[in-house]
ZATI-914284 format. One record per residue (C-alpha): y, x negated, z negated. Coordinates in Angstrom, 2 decimals. Layout:
<rec v="Y" u="X" w="Z"/>
...
This chain:
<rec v="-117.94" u="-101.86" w="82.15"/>
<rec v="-118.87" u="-100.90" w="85.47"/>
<rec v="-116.01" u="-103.25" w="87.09"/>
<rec v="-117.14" u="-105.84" w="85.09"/>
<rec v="-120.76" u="-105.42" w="86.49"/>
<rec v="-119.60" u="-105.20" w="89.71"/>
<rec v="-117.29" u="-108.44" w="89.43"/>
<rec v="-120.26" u="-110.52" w="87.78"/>
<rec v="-122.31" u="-109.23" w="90.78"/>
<rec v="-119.73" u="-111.05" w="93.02"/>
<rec v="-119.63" u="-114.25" w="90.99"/>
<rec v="-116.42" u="-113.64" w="89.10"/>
<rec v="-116.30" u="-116.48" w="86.88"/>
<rec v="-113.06" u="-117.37" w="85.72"/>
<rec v="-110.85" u="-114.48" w="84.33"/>
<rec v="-107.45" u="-114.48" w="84.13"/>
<rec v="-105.13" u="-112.16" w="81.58"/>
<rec v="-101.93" u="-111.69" w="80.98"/>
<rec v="-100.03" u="-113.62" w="78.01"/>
<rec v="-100.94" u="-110.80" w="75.79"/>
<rec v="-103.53" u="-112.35" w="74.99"/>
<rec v="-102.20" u="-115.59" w="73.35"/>
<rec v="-102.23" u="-115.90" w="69.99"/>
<rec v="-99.55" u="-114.18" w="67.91"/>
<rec v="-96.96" u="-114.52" w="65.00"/>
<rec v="-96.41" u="-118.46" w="65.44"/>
<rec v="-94.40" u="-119.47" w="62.66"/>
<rec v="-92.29" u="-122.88" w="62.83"/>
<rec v="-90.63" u="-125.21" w="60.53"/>
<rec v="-87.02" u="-126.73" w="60.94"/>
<rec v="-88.86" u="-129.88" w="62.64"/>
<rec v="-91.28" u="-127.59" w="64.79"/>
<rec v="-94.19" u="-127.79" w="62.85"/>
<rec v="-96.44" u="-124.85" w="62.62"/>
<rec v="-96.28" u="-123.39" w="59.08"/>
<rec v="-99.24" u="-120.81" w="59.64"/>
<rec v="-101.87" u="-121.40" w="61.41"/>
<rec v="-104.26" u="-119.98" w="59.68"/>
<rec v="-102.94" u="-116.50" w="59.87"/>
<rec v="-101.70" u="-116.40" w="63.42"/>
<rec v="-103.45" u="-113.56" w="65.19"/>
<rec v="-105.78" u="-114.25" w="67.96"/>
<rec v="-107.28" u="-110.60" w="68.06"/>
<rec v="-105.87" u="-110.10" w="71.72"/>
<rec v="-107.49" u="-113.25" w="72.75"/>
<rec v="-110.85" u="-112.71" w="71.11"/>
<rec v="-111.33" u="-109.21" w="72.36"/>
<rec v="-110.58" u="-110.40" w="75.59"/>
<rec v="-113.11" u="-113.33" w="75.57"/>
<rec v="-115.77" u="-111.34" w="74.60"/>
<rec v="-115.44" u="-108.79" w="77.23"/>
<rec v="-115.59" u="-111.48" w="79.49"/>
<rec v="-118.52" u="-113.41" w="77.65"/>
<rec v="-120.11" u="-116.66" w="79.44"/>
<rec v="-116.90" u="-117.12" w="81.49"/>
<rec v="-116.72" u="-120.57" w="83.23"/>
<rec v="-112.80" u="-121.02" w="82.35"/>
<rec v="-110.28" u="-118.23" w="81.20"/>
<rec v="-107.39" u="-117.97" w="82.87"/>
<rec v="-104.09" u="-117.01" w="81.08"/>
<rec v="-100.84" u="-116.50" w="83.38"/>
<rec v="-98.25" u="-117.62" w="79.94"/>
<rec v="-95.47" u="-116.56" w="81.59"/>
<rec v="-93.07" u="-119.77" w="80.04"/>
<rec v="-89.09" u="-120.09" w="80.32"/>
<rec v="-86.86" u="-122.55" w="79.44"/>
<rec v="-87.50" u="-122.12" w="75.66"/>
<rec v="-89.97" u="-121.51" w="72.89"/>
<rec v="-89.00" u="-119.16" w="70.31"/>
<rec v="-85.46" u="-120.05" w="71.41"/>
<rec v="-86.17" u="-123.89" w="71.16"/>
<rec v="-84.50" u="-125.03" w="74.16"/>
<rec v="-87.51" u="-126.77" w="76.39"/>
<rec v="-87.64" u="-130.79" w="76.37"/>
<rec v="-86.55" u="-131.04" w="72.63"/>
<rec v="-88.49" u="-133.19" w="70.01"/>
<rec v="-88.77" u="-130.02" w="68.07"/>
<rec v="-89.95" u="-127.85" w="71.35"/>
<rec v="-92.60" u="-130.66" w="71.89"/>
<rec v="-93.91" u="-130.55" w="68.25"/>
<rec v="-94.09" u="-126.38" w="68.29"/>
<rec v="-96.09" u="-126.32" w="71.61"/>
<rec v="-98.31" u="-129.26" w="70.61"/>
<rec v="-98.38" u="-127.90" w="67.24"/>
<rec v="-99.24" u="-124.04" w="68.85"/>
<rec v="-101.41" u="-125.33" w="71.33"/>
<rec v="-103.41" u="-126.87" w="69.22"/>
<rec v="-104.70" u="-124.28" w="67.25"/>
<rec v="-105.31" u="-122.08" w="69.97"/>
<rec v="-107.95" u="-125.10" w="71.44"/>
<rec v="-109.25" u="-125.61" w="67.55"/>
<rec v="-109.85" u="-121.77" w="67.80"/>
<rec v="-111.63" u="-121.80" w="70.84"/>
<rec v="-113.89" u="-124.73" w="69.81"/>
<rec v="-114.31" u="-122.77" w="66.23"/>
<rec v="-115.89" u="-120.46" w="69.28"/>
<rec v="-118.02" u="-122.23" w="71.33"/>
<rec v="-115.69" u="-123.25" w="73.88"/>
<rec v="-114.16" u="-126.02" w="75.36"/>
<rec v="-110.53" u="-126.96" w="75.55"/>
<rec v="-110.62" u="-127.37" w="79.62"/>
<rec v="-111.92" u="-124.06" w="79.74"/>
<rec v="-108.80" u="-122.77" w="79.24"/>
<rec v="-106.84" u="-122.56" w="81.88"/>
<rec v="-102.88" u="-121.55" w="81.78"/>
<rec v="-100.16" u="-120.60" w="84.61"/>
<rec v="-96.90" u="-121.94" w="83.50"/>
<rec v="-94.29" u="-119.92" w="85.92"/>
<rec v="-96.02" u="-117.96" w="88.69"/>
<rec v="-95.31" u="-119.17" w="92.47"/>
<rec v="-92.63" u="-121.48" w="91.50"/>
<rec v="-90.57" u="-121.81" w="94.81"/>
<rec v="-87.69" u="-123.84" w="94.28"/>
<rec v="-86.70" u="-127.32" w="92.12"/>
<rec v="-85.19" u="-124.63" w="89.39"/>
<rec v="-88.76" u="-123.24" w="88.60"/>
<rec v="-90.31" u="-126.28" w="88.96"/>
<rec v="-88.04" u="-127.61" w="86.24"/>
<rec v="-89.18" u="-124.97" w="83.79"/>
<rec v="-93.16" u="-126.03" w="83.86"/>
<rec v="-92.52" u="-130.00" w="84.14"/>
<rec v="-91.44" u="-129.67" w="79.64"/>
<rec v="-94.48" u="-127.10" w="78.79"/>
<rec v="-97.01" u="-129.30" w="80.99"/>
<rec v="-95.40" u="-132.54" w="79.19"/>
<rec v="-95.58" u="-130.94" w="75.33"/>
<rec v="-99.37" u="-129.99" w="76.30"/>
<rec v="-100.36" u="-132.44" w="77.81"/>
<rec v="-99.43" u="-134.64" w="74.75"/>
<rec v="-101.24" u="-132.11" w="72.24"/>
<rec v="-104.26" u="-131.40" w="74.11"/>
<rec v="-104.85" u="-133.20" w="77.38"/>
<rec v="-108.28" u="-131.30" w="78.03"/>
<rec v="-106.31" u="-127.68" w="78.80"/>
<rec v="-106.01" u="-127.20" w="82.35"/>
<rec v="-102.27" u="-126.66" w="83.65"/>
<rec v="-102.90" u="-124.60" w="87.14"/>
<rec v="-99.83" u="-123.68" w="89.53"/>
<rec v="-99.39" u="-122.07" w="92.55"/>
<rec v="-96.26" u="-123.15" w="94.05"/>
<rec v="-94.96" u="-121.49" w="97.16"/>
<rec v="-92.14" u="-123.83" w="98.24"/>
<rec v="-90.83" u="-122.94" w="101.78"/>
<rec v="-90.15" u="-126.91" w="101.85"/>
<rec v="-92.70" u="-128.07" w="99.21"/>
<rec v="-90.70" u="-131.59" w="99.84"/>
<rec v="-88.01" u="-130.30" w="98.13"/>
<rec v="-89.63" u="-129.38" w="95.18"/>
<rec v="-89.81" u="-131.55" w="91.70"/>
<rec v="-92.53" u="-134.64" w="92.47"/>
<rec v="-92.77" u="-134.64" w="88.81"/>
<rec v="-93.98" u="-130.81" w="88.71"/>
<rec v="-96.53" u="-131.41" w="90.97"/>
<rec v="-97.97" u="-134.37" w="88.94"/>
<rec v="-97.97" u="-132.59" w="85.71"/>
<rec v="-100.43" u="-130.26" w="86.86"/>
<rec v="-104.33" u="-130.48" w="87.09"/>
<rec v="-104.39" u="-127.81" w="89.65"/>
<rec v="-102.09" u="-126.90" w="92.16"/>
<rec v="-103.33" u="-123.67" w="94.54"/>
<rec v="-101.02" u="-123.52" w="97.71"/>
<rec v="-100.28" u="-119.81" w="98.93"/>
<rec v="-102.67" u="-119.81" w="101.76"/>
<rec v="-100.20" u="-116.96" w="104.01"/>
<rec v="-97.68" u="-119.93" w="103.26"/>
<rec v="-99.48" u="-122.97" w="103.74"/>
<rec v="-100.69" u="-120.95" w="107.11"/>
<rec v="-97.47" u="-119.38" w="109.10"/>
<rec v="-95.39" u="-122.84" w="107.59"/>
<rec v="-97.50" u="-125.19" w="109.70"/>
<rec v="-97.15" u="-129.33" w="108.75"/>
């Protein structure tokens, strides 16, 4: 509580967890559509949203590969179970009093090379489609940001540049 106190003191606004706190026990269909949404478990989230109450966004570092409960990313079905999934996670937040652009989600941390990019451009696609309001945030750290995916970079709604790398890498 104290930390808290101390980070509210300072202005900290915007939270960000672990994906711990994303809902749990997501259960699909053979097309991808959610089958239970009304018993998925958002406990993890909850708790964590109140104990950081009147947030201005709420960060969640999702930690994605190149699959969904071993969907392989870029399928029709994948797109259907992350729309599907991300949609009830925004319909639980407005059930909440919150907004869908005040949550906020980090794809792959410090993607660095066209690989990683190629992981986020799918996920940012599939929600994107569902629920446009979310916020995709990334923070590449491409030695040659050139080189990275173009399509990556567009996908997102906020990119945040290393600043030690943007620094010592010059133009």
């Amino acid at each position: 509580e104290a930390n808290l106190a101390m980070m509210r003191e300072i202005y900290v606004d915007s939270p960000w967890a672990s994906n711990s706190v994303a809902p749990r026990g997501a259960k699909f269909g053979p097309e991808g559509a959610l089958l239970n949404a009304r018993e998925m478990d958002f406990q993890e989230w909850d708790a964590w949203v109140k104990r950081f109450s009147g947030a201005r966004n709420y960060c969640v570092y999702w930690a994605v590969n190149d699959n969904f409960q071993r969907e392989p990313a870029g399928t029709e079905r994948f797109n259907r179970m992350v729309g599907d999934y991300i949609t009830v996670w925004v319909d639980h937040l407005r059930q909440n009093g919150l907004r869908p652009e005040q949550l906020v989600l980090l794809l792959v941390d410090e993607p660095s090379s066209p690989v990683r990019d190629s992981i986020i451009i799918p996920w940012a696609k599939a929600i994107n489609a569902a629920q446009p309001e979310t916020v995709i945030f990334e923070d590449p750290i491409h030695s040659e940001p050139e080189k990275g995916l173009q399509e990556m970079f567009e996908s997102c709604d906020v990119l945040c540049p290393n600043t030690v790398h943007l620094v010592s890498r010059g133009q």
